[in-house]
C-alpha positions as CSV (number, residue, x, y, z in Angstrom):
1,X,-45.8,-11.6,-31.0
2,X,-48.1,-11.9,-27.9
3,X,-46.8,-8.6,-26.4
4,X,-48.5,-7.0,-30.3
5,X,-51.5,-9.5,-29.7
6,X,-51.8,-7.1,-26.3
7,X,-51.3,-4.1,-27.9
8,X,-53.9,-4.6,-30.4
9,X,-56.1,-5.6,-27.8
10,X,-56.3,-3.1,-25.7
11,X,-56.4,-0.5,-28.8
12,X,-59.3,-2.3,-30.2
13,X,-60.9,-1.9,-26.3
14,X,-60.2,2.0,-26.7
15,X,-61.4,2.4,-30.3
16,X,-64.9,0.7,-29.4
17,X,-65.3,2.6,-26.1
18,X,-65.2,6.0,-28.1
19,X,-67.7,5.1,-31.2
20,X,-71.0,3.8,-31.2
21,X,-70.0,0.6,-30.1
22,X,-69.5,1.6,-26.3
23,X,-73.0,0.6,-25.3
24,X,-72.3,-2.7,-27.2
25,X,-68.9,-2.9,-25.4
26,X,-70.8,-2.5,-21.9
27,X,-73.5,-5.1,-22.3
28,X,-70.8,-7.5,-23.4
29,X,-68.4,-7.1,-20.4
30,X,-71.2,-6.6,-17.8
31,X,-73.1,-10.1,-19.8
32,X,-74.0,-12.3,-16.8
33,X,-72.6,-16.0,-17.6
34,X,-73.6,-18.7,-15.3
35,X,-72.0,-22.5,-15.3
36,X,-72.8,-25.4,-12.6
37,X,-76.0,-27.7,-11.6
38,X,-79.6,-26.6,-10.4
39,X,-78.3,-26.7,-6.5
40,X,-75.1,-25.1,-7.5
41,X,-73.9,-22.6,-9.8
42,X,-71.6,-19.8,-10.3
43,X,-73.1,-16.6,-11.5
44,X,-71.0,-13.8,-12.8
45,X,-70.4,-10.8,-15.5
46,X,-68.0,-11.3,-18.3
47,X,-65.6,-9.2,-16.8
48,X,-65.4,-11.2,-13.5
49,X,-65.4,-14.4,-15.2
50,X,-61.8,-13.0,-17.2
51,X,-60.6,-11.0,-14.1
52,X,-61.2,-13.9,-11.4
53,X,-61.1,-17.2,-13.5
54,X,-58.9,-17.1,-16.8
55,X,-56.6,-14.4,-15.1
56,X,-56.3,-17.6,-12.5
57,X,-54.7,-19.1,-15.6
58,X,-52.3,-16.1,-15.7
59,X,-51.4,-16.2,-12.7
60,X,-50.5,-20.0,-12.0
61,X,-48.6,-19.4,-15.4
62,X,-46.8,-17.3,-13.4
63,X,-46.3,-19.4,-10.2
64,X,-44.6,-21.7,-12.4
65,X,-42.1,-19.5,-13.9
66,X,-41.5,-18.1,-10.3
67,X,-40.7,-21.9,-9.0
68,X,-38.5,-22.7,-11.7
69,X,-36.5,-19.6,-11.8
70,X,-35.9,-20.4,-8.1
71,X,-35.4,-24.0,-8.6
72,X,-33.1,-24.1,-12.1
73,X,-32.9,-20.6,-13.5
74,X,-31.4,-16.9,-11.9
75,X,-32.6,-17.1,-8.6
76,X,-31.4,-20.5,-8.3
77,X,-28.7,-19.3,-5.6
78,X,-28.1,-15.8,-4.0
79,X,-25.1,-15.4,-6.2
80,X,-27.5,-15.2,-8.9
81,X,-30.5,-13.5,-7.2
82,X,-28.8,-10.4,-5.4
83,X,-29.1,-8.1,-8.2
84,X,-32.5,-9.0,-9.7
85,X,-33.5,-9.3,-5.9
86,X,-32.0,-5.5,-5.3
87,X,-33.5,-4.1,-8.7
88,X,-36.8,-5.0,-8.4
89,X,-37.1,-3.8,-4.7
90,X,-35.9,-1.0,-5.6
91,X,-38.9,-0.8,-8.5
92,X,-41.1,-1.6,-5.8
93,X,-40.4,1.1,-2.8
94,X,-39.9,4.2,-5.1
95,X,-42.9,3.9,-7.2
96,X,-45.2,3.3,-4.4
97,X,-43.6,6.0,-2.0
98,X,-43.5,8.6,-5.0
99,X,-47.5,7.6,-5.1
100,X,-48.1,8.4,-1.7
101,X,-46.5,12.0,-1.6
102,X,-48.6,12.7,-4.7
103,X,-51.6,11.6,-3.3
104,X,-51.5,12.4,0.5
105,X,-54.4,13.1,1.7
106,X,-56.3,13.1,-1.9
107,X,-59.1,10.9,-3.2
108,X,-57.9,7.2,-4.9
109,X,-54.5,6.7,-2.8
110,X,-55.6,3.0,-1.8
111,X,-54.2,2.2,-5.2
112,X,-50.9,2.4,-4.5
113,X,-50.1,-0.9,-5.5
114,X,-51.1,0.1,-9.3
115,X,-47.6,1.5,-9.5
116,X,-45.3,-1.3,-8.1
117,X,-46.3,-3.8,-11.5
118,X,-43.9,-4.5,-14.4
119,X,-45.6,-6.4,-17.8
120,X,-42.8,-9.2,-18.2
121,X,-44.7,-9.6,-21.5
122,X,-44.5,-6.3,-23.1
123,X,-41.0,-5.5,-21.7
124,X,-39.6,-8.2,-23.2
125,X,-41.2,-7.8,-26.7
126,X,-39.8,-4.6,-26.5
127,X,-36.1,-6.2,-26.0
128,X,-37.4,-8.3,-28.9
129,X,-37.6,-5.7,-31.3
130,X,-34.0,-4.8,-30.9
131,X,-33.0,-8.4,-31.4
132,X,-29.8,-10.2,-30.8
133,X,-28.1,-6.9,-30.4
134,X,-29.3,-6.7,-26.9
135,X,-26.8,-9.0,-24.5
136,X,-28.1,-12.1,-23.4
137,X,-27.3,-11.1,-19.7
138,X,-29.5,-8.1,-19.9
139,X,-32.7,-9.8,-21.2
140,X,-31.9,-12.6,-18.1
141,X,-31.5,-9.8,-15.8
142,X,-34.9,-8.3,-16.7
143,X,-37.0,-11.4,-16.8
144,X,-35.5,-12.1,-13.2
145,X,-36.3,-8.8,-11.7
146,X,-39.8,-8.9,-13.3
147,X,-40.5,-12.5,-12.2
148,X,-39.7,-11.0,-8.6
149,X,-41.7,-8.0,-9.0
150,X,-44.9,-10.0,-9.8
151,X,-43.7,-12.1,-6.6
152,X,-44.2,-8.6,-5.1
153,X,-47.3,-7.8,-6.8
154,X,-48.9,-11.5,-5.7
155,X,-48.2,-10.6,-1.9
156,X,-49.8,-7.4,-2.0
157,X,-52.7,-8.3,-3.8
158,X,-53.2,-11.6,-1.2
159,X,-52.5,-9.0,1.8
160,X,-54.0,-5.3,0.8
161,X,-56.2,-6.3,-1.8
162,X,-58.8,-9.4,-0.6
163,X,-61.8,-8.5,1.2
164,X,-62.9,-9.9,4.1
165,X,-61.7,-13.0,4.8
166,X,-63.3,-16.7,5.7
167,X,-60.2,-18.4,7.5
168,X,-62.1,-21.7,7.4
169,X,-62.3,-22.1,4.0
170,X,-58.6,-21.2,3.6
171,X,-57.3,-23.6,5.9
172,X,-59.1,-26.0,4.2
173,X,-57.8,-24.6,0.9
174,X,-54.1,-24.9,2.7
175,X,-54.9,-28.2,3.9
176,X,-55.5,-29.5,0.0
177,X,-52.3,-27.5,-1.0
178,X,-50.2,-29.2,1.4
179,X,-51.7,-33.0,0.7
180,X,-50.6,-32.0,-3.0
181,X,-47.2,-30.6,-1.9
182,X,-47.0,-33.7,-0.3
183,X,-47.4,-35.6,-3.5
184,X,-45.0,-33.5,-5.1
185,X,-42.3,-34.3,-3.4
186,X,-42.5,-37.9,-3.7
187,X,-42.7,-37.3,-6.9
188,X,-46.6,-38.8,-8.1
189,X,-48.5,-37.0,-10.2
190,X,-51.5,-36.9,-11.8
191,X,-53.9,-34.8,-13.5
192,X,-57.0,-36.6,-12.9
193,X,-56.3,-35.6,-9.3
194,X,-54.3,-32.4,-9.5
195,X,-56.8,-30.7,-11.7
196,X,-59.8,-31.4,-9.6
197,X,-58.1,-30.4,-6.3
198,X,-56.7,-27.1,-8.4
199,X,-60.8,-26.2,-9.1
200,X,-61.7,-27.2,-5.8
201,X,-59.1,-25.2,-4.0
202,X,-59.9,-21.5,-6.7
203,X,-63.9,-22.1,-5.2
204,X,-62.4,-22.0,-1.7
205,X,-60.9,-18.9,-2.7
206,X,-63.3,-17.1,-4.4
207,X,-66.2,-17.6,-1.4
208,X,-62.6,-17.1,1.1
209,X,-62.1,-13.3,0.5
210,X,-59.1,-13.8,-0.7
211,X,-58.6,-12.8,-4.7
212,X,-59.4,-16.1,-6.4
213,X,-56.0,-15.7,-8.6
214,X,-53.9,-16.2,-5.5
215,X,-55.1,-19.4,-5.7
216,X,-53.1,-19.8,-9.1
217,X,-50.2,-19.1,-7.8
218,X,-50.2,-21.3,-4.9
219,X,-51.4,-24.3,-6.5
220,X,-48.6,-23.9,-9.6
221,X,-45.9,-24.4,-6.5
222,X,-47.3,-28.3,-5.4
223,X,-46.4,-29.2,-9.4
224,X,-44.0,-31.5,-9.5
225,X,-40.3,-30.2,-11.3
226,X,-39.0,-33.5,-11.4
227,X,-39.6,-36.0,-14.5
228,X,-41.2,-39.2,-14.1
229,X,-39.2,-41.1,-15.9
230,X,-35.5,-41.0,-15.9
231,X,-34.0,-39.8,-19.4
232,X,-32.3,-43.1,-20.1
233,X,-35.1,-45.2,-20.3
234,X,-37.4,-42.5,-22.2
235,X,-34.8,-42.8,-24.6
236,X,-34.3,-46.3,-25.3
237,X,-38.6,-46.5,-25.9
238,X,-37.7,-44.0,-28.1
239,X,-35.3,-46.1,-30.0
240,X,-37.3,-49.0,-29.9
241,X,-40.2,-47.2,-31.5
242,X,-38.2,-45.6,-34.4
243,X,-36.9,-49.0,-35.1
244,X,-40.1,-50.4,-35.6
245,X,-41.5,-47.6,-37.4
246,X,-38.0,-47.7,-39.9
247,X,-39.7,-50.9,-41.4
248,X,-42.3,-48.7,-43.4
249,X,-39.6,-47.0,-45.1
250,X,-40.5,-46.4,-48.7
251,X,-44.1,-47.6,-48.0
252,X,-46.8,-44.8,-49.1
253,X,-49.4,-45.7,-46.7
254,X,-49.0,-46.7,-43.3
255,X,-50.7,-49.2,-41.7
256,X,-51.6,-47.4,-38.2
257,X,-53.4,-50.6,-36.7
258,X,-49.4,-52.5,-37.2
259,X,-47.5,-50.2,-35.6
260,X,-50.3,-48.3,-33.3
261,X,-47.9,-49.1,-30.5
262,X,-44.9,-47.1,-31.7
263,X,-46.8,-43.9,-33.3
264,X,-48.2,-43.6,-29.5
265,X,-45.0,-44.3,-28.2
266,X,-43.7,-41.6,-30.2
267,X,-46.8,-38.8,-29.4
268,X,-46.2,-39.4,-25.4
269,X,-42.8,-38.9,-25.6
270,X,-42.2,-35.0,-25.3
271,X,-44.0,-35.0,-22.1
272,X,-42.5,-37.9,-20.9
273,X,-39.2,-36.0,-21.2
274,X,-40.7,-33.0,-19.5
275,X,-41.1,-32.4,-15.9
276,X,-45.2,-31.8,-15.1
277,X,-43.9,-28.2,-14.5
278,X,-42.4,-27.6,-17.9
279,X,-44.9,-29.2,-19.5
280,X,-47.9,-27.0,-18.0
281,X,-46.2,-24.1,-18.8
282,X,-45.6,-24.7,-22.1
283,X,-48.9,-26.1,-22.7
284,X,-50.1,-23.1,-21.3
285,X,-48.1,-20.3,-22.0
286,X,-49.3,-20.3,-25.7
287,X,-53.1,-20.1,-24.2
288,X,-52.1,-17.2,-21.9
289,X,-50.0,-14.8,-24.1
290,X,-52.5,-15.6,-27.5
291,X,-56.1,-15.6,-25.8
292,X,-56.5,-14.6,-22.1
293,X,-53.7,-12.1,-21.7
294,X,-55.9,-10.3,-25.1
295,X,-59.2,-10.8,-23.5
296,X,-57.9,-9.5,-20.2
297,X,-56.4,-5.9,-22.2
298,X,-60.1,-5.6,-24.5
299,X,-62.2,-6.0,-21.4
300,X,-60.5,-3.8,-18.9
301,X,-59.0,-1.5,-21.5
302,X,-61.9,-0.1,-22.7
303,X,-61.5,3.8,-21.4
304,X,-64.4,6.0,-22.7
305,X,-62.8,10.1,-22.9
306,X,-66.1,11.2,-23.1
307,X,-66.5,10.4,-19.6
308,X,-68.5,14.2,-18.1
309,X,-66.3,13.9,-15.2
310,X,-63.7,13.7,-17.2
311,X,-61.1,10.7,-17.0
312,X,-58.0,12.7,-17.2
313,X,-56.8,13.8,-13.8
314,X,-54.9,14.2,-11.2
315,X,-54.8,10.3,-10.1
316,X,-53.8,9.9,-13.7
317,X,-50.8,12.3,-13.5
318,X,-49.6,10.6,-10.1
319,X,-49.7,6.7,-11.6
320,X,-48.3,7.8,-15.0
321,X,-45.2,10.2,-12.9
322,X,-44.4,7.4,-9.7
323,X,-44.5,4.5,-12.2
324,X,-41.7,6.2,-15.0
325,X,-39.7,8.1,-12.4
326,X,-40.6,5.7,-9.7
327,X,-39.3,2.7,-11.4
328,X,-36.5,4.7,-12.9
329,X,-35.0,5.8,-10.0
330,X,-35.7,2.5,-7.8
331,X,-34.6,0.3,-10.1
332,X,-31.3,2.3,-10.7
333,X,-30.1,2.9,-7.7
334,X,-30.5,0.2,-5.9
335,X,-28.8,-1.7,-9.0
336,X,-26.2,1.1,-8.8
337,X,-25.5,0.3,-4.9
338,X,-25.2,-3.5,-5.3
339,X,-22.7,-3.1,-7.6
340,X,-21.1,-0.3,-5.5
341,X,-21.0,-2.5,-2.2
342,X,-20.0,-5.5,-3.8
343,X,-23.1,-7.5,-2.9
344,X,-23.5,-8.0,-6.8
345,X,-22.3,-7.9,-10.0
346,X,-23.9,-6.9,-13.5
347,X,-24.3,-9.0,-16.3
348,X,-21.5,-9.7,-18.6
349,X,-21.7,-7.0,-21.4
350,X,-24.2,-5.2,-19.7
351,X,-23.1,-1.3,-18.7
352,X,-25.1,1.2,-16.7
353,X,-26.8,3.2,-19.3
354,X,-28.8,-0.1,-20.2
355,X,-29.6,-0.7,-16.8
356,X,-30.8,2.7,-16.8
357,X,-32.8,1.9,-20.4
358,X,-34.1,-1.4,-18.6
359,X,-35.7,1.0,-15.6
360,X,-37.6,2.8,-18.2
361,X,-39.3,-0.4,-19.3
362,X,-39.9,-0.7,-16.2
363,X,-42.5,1.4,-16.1
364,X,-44.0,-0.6,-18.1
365,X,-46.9,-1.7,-15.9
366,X,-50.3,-2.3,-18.1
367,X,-51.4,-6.4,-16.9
368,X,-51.0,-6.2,-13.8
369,X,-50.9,-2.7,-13.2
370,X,-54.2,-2.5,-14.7
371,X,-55.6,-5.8,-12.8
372,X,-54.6,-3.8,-9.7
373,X,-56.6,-0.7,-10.5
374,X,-59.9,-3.0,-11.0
375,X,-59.2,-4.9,-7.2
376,X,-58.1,-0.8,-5.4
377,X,-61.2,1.3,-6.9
378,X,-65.0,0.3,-6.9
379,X,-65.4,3.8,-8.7
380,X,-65.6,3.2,-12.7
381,X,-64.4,7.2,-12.8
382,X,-61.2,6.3,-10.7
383,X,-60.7,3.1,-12.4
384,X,-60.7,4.7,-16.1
385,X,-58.3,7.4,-14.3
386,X,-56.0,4.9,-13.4
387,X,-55.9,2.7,-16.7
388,X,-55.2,6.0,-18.6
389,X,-52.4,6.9,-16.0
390,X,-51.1,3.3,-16.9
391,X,-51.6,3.7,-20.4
392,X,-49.4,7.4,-20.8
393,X,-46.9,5.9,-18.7
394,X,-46.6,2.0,-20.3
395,X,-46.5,4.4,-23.6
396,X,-43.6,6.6,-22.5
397,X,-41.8,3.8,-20.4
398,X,-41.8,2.0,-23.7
399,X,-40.1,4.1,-26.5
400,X,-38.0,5.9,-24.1
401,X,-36.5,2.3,-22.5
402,X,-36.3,1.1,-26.4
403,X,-34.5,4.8,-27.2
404,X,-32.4,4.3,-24.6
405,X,-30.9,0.7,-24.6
406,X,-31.1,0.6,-28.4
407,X,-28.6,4.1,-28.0
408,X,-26.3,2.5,-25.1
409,X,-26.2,-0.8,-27.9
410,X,-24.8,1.5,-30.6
411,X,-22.0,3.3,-28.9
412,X,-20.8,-0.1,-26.9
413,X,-20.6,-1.8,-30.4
414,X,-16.5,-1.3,-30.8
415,X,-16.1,0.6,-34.6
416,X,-14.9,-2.1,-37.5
417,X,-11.8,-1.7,-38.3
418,X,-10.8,-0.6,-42.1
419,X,-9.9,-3.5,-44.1
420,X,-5.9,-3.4,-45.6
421,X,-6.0,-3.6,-49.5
């Protein structure tokens, strides 16, 4: 559902930017929004505001999957990680050297890393359309190889894509990561003081050079994965509170002022059960994938092909070819030669055509793909180029990875056999 939320998005940002509305579309993305006191305030477009601060959101959304995949899910040991971890390197190298002999020498080749992204979101929707048909073990296998490849994509855009950077402000940044790590791991936690220090530390980053949604990412690893509370004793409040609340049992009104106690009880419970960590994210994850994933496609989606330089060219051709191909052929092979060499195994029920299926989604760059484009080109020409390059290939990546694995599905499927009268 959030993946069609996207979609529809990012076609409403195309529809506008071609009609009448463009110069309406413009002023609102371009719309200067400033928050903060007299002495101090932050002063920026609409566009920033989504790119640098609720993308920041995004992305500590996904510093929390990354720590518990690595903590509880299939990078949890190297058992489990080897083939995801071979897979999306693989999806990573190809793609970006593929981009480089197709650019050599030409104008727009600093935005290489536009073609190393997969959209975990959209990719798995797309699995999601085909239902419980696809094995459980293949849907795994791809979330694990994506969460890596945003790993990827995180590094990259801390390293190749900041500006000039204020090392005093990040080791003071660093300093107030590590004084919450430090918390984490005797377990205390608090939102009153996490939140704060989490604002505090995204500032230092946006004034450090460094792209402000790094910041997400570092500050979703201090959150604590361990409950407060052990289980037993969650449970047994639990108990207490249902057998207070059994004595209005045939009542029609409740008194909420008798039993005020247990109702709260009751309401605090789920997150008492929870780890901080599990709770963020799926606190969160609804906010990401419903509102700021959709605001991030309509603003930077908006791709006018009226454009009299035109907006179709060559750079266009080169992201759309290394991400399909690129991630095709990465993705593949390097699956296909930790199998070969024994250094993994693939998931049970999972053969090599769907592997081959999954690679085609994995050209299925579009978030951060597209978030890429905006940090490598200061040019709005060479920025529309890329988006449509990202555009033809999600598009193509998409129906021919959905062709593919729903086809490899089919023909594994053993034939039922005739009934006996």
């Amino acid at each position: 559902m959030s993946s069609i939320c996207m979609l529809l998005a990012a076609i409403s940002a195309l529809i506008v930017s071609n009609t009448s509305l463009n110069n309406w579309y413009n002023q609102f993305i371009h719309l200067d929004f400033s928050i903060g006191f007299p002495n101090f305030h932050l002063s920026k477009s609409v566009l920033h505001w989504i790119n640098d601060g609720l993308m920041t959101i995004f992305f500590f959304v996904i510093g929390l999957e990354i720590k518990r995949e690595f903590l509880l899910g299939e990078l949890s040991s190297m058992r489990k990680a080897m083939l995801p971890i071979f897979a999306a390197i693989g999806g990573m190298i190809f793609p970006i050297a593929l981009f480089f002999i197709l650019n050599h020498g030409r104008e727009g080749i600093e935005g290489w890393g536009i073609t190393m992204a997969t959209d975990i979101a959209f990719t798995l929707g797309v699995l999601g359309i085909l239902g419980k048909r696809v094995p459980f073990g293949l849907t795994i296998f791809l979330a694990a190889f994506a969460i890596i490849d945003d790993l990827g994509a995180v590094l990259v855009i801390a390293i190749f894509y900041s500006s000039q950077i204020h090392w005093h402000l990040v080791a003071i940044s660093v300093g107030l990561l590590m004084g919450l790590s430090l918390l984490s791991f005797k377990n205390i936690y608090s939102r009153y003081l996490y939140i704060p220090v989490g604002i505090v530390t995204w500032l230092l980053f946006l004034e450090s050079g460094i792209h402000p949604t790094i910041a997400g990412v570092l500050f979703a690893f201090t959150i604590p994965s361990h409950r407060k509370k052990q289980l037993i004793v969650v449970i047994n409040k639990g108990k207490k509170a249902l057998n207070q609340l059994s004595q209005l049992v045939g009542k029609k009104v409740v008194e909420f002022k008798d039993h005020k106690t247990a109702i709260n009880i009751l309401d605090n419970i789920t997150s008492e059960i929870q780890s901080p960590l599990q709770h963020l994210e799926n606190k969160l994850g609804t906010l990401v994938s419903f509102l700021i994933i959709p605001l991030f496609a309509f603003a930077n989606s908006g791709i006018n092909f009226t454009d009299n330089e035109g907006t179709f060219t060559r750079l266009s051709i080169s992201i759309a070819v290394s991400l399909i191909f690129g991630k095709i052929i990465g993705i593949s092979l390097f699956t296909w030669l930790a199998v070969r060499f024994k250094l993994a195994v693939l998931p049970e029920n999972v053969n090599f055509k769907q592997i081959i299926g999954l690679a085609c989604l994995g050209g299925f760059g579009f978030t951060m793909s597209i978030f890429i484009s905006q940090l490598s080109y200061e040019s709005l020409h060479l920025q529309n180029s890329a988006k449509l390059g990202i555009l033809i290939a999600s598009v193509i990546a998409g129906i021919s990875g959905y062709l593919i694995i729903r086809y490899s599905i089919r023909k594994s499927v053993p034939p039922e056999k005739p009934t006996q009268n």
